[in-house]
N, C-alpha and C positions, 0 to 999 in steps of 0.2 A: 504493500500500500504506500503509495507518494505522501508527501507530506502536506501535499494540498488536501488530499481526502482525509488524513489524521486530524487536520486541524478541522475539518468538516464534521469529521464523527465528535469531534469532543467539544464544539462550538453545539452541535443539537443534543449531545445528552446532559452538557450543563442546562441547556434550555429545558430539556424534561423534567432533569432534576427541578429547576425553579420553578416551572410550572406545578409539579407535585405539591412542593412544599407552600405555593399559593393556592393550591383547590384545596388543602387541608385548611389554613388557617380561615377562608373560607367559608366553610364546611362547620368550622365549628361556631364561628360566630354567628350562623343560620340557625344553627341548632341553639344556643345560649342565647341570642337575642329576641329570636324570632320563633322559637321553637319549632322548624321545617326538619321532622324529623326526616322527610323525601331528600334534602340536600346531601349528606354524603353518601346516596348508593347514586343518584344519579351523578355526580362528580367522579364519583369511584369509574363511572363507564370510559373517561379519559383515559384512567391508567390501563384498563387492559383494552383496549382502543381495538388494539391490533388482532385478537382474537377474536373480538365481536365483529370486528370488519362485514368476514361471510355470514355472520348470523343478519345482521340488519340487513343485506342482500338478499336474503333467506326472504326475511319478514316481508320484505318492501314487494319482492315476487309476490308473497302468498297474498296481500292484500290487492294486489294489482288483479292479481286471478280472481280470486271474489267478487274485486269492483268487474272486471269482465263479465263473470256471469249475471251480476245485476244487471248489468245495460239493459236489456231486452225490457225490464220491468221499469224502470225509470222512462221507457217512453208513454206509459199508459198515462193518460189526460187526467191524473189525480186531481188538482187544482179544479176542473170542472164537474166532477164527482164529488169532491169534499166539498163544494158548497152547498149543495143539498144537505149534505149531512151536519154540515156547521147548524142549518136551519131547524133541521131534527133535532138535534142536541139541544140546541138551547129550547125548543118545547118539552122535551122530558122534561129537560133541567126546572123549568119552570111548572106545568099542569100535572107530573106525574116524578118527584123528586126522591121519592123515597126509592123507589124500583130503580134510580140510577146513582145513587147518595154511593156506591161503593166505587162504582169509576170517578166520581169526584175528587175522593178521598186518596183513591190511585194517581190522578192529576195531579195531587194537591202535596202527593210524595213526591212527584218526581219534578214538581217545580221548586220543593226545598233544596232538592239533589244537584239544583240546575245552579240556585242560589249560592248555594254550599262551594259549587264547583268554581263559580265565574273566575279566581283570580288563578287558580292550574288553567282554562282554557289559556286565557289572558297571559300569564309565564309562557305555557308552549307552544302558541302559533306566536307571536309578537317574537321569541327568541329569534327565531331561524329568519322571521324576517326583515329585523335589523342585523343579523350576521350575513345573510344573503344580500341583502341590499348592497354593505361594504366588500363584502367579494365578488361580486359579480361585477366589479366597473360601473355601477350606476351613481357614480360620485361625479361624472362628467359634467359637462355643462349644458347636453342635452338633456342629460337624465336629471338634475337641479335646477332644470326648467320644467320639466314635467310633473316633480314632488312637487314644484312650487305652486302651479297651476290646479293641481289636485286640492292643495292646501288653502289655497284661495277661494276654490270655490265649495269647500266642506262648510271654509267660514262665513261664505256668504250665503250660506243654503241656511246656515246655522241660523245667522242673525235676521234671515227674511219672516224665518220662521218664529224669532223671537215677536217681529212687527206685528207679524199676522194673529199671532194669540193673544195681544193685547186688547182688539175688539171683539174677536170671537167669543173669549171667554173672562173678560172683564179684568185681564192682567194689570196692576199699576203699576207703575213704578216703580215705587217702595213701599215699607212699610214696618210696624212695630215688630214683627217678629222676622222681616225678612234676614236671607243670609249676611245678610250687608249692614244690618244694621246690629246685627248679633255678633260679634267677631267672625264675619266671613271668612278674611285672608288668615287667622290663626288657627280657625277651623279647620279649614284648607290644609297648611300647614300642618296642624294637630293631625291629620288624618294620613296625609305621607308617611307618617311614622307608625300611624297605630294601624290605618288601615289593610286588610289584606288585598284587596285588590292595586292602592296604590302600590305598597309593597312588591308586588308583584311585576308591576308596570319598571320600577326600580331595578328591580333585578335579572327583568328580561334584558332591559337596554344595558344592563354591568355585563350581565351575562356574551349578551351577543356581539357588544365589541371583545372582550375576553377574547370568545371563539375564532373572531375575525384577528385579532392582535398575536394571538400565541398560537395561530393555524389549529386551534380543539378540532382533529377532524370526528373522534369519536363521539364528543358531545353533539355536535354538528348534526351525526345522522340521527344521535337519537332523537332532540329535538326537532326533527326536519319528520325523522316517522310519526310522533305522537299526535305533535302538531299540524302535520300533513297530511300524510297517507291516512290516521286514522281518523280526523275528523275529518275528512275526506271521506271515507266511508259511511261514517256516520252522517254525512249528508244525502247520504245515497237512500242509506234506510230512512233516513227521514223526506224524503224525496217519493219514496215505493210508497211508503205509509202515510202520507200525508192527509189521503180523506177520513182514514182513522183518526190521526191527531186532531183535523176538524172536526169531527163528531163530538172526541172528548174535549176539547176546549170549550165546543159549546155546551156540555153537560156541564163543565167545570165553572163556567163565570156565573148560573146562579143557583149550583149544589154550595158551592166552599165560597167565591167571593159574593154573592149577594146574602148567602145565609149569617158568613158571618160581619158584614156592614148591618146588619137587622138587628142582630144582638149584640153590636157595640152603640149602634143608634137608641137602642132599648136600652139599652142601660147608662146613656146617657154620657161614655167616655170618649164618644167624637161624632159629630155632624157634621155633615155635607156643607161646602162651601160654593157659592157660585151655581149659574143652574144645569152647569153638568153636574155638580157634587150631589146636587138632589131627585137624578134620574134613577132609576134602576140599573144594576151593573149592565145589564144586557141593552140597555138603550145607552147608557154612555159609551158602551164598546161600539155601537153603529155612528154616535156621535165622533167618537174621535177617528173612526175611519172614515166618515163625510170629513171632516174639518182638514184631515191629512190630505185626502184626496186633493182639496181644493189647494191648500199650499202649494202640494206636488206641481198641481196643474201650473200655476203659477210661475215656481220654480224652472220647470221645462219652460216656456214659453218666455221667461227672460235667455235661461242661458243658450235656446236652440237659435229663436231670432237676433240675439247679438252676433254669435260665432257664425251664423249660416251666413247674414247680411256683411259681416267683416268679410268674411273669404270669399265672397261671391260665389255662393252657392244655392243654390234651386230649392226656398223650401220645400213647396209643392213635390220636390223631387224626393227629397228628404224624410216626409212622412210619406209619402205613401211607397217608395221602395227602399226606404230604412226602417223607420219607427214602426211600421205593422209590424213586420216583420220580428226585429228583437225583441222591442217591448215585450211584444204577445206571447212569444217564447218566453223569455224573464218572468213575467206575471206566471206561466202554467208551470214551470219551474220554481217557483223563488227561492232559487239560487245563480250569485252574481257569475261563480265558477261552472255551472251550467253552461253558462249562456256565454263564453269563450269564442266556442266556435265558430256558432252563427256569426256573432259580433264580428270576427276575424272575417271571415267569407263576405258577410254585407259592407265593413268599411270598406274593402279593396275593391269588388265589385260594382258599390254603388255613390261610395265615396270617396272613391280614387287615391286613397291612402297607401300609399311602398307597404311591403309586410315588412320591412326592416324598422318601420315604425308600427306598426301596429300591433306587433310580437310582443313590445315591450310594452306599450302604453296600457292595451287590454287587461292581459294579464296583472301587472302592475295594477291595473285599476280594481280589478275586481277584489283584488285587496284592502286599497287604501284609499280608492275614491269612494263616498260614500255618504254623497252627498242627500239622499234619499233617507238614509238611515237617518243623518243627525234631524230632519225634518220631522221624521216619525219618533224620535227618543224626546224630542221638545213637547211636541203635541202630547205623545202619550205622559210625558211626565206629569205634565198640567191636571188634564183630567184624573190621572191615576190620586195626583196630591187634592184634588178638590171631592174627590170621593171618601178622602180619608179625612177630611176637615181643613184641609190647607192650600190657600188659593196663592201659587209661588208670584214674586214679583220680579219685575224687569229686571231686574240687580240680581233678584234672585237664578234667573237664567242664563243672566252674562256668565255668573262664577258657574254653574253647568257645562257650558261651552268647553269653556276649557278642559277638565280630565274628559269631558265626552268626545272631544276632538281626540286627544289622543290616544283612548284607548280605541278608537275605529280601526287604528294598524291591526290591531288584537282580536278584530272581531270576524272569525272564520266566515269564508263563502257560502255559508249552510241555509237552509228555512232556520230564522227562527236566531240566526246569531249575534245579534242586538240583545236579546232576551236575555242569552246566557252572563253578558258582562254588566251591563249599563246599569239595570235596577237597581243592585247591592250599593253602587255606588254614589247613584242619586239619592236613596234614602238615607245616606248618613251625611251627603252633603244639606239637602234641604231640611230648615228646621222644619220638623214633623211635629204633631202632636205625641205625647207621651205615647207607647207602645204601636203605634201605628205604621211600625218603619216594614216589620212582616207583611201587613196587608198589603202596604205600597209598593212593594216586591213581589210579590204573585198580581197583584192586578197591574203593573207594566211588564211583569213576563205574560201575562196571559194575552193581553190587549195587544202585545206584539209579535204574536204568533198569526197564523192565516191570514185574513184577506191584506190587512196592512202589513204585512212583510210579502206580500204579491207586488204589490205597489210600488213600496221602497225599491225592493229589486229592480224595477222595469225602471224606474228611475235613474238608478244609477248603472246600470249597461248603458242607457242612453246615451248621460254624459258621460260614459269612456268613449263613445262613438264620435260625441263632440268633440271632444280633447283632440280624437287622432286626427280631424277633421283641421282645425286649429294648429295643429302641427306640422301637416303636411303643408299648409299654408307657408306656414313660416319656413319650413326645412333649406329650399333652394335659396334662402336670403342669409337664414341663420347659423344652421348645421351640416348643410352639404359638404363635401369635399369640393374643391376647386375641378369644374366639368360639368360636376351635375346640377340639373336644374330644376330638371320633372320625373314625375314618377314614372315608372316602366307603365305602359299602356296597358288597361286592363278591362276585357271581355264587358260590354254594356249589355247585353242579354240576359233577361233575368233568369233568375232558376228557379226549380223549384222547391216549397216551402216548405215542406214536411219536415218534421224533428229530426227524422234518420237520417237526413239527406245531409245535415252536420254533423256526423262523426267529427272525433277529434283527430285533429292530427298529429302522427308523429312526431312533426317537429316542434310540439309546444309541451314545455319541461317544463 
């Protein structure tokens, strides 16, 4: 061996060495501060990296095969099915409750389970992707124009959404118990440290520059499977079963949350604020999906008419051989990662986007643009808090925005992944009434499950179709290489519509 490679080998085992002796100390302070008894077997998966190699190659096969055989079952029109059944359910739930009071109950577990769970979802899709973001080159200056753009417009989807619930549902400004007027910012603060979701947001982003900084390839995968491949699957099954899940959602909002607003109303420990706080659970869940709807609408219709009319592009052309098209998929799906492909085939096809931009924008998007969700996390807070006695104020949603902004990195391509992060976290930010922070956690996981996470979704496929639209614009002035100008010509004939006819492609990793 030369001495260029001696000094090679002994330049990376002192680095392993230093890396060992930082996941230990680590490790313990996870466990002593924080008491994450999960922190040192998952640290430990670095040290023997090398032998898990073929095992995680193993796993990532076997889920891949699985997710293979589900395809076939994930074409079937659930979304158009389960809303019959959403309709059903909430009549049991309501004329005949006792005959359905055990699926409630079953709902009412597995939305604790969800609660329970949000800040593990939240650590392991957010790890792999702020560590993937910094390894994959997306540090560039097209790629920090395109996080930026995404970032821009979460926040402006955010704060439109803030305007719009001011008069819908009687938001002011301030007030004697708002966040802002109670020590918001220490709150805030106070919560970084105690909360577990904040916590978790912390330790993803320590985590995944870590991985990025000391090449962790073994932590890498494993987060990259937890995070990926399996809630990946688990979108799948939640995707097959979905008119199930509407059914029980709507047995669920008035077995578990109307039953129990009745007997805290009854006994006098909190009332309804504002006149969504005083409808029944099953009329405020129709209300907050009108009120979102109409945001959404709104929302689309700024950012499609500014971006179509900047680039000189054909609305007329735009909805009727873009927006039917994805939307309609994303709504019968609601999932952002669904709906990839199509997106991918219609921006090239109908919106003359290079696939050297559209590869990354989409995908990318369907992660962190998510400007739909933050629209539906607003709305649904409101009412969810005015159901439980507390009508939030403008100040009070500005401090929202914030951790709701950033745990959207966090928040998987799944039905229903909104649900799993966001509530835990709104209720310990807004001052709630005494004991009321559980109710307000099952009634915005509930209220963001089915039809308004159809919505969300189609929303936000759309504006990733904007963005690459927006980009392509600008590429030949901004990003190109020195020659290029225009996109590679692309086939103007339309195709046809059906789900199959998007398979995914090989080349989207």
């Amino acid at each position: 061996m030369d001495e260029a490679a001696t000094k090679t080998t002994r330049r990376d085992a002192a680095q392993w060495v230093a890396t060992l002796v930082f996941l230990a100390v680590l490790s313990l302070v996870l466990v002593l501060q924080f008491g994450a008894w999960w922190a040192p077997i998952l640290l430990s998966v670095e040290v023997v990296r090398m032998p898990l190699l073929p095992t995680w190659a193993r796993l990532n096969a076997g889920v891949d095969a699985i997710r293979a055989r589900l395809a076939p079952l994930k074409k079937f029109p659930g979304a158009l099915v389960g809303i019959p059944l959403l309709f059903i359910g909430l009549a049991l739930g309501v004329y005949a409750p006792d005959s359905v009071q055990w699926l409630g109950d079953g709902v009412n577990s597995v939305v604790q389970f969800i609660a329970r769970s949000a800040p593990y979802v939240i650590f392991f899709t957010l790890t792999p992707a702020i560590a993937g973001t910094l390894s994959s080159g997306r540090a560039g200056k097209f790629a920090v124009w395109v996080n930026l753009s995404y970032l821009v417009a979460i926040v402006g989807a955010g704060l439109l959404a803030i305007m719009m619930v001011v008069p819908i549902f009687g938001v002011r400004l301030t007030g004697t118990t708002s966040t802002a007027t109670t020590g918001g910012a220490e709150k805030m603060l106070q919560l970084a440290f105690t909360s577990d979701a904040f916590i978790a947001i912390f330790l993803a982003a320590g985590l995944g520059l870590m991985i990025h900084g000391f090449r962790l390839r073994g932590l890498m995968e494993a987060t990259q499977f937890v995070g990926g491949k399996l809630i990946d699957l688990l979108g799948d099954v939640l995707k097959i079963a979905l008119p199930l899940v509407l059914f029980s959602l709507g047995v669920f909002i008035p077995t578990r949350i109307g039953r129990g607003l009745a007997r805290a109303r009854e006994a006098g420990e909190t009332t309804g604020q504002g006149w969504a706080g005083n409808l029944s659970p099953e009329a405020a869940y129709f209300a907050a999906i009108g009120a979102l709807v109409l945001v959404l609408a709104i929302w689309v219709a700024i950012e499609v008419v500014a971006v179509m009319r900047y680039t000189k592009f054909s609305l007329k052309r735009f909805f009727n051989e873009y927006f039917i098209d994805v939307f309609s998929y994303a709504w019968a799906t609601a999932s952002s990662s669904a709906t990839i492909p199509i997106n991918l085939e219609r921006t090239g096809a109908v919106l003359g986007v290079r696939s050297s931009i559209s590869k990354f924008v989409i995908p990318l998007g369907a992660t962190v643009h998510l400007d739909g969700t933050i629209i539906g996390g607003m709305v649904t807070a409101v009412v969810a808090a005015q159901l439980v006695g507390y009508t939030p104020t403008v100040l009070d949603m500005l401090y929202i925005l914030i951790p709701l902004t950033i745990i959207t990195v966090g928040v998987p391509g799944i039905p229903g992944g909104l649900a799993a992060v966001g509530g835990p976290i709104m209720a310990q930010l807004l001052p709630l009434p005494p004991g009321t922070q559980a109710a307000f956690t099952a009634i915005f996981i509930g209220f963001n499950i089915g039809l308004s996470d159809q919505f969300r979704t189609g929303v936000n496929s759309i504006g990733n179709g904007v963005i690459c639209r927006l980009f392509e614009y600008w590429y030949p002035t901004k990003f190109a290489k020195e020659g290029v100008t225009k996109a590679p010509p692309r086939p103007q004939t339309r195709v046809a519509r059906r789900p199959q006819d998007f398979a995914p492609s090989p080349e989207i990793v």
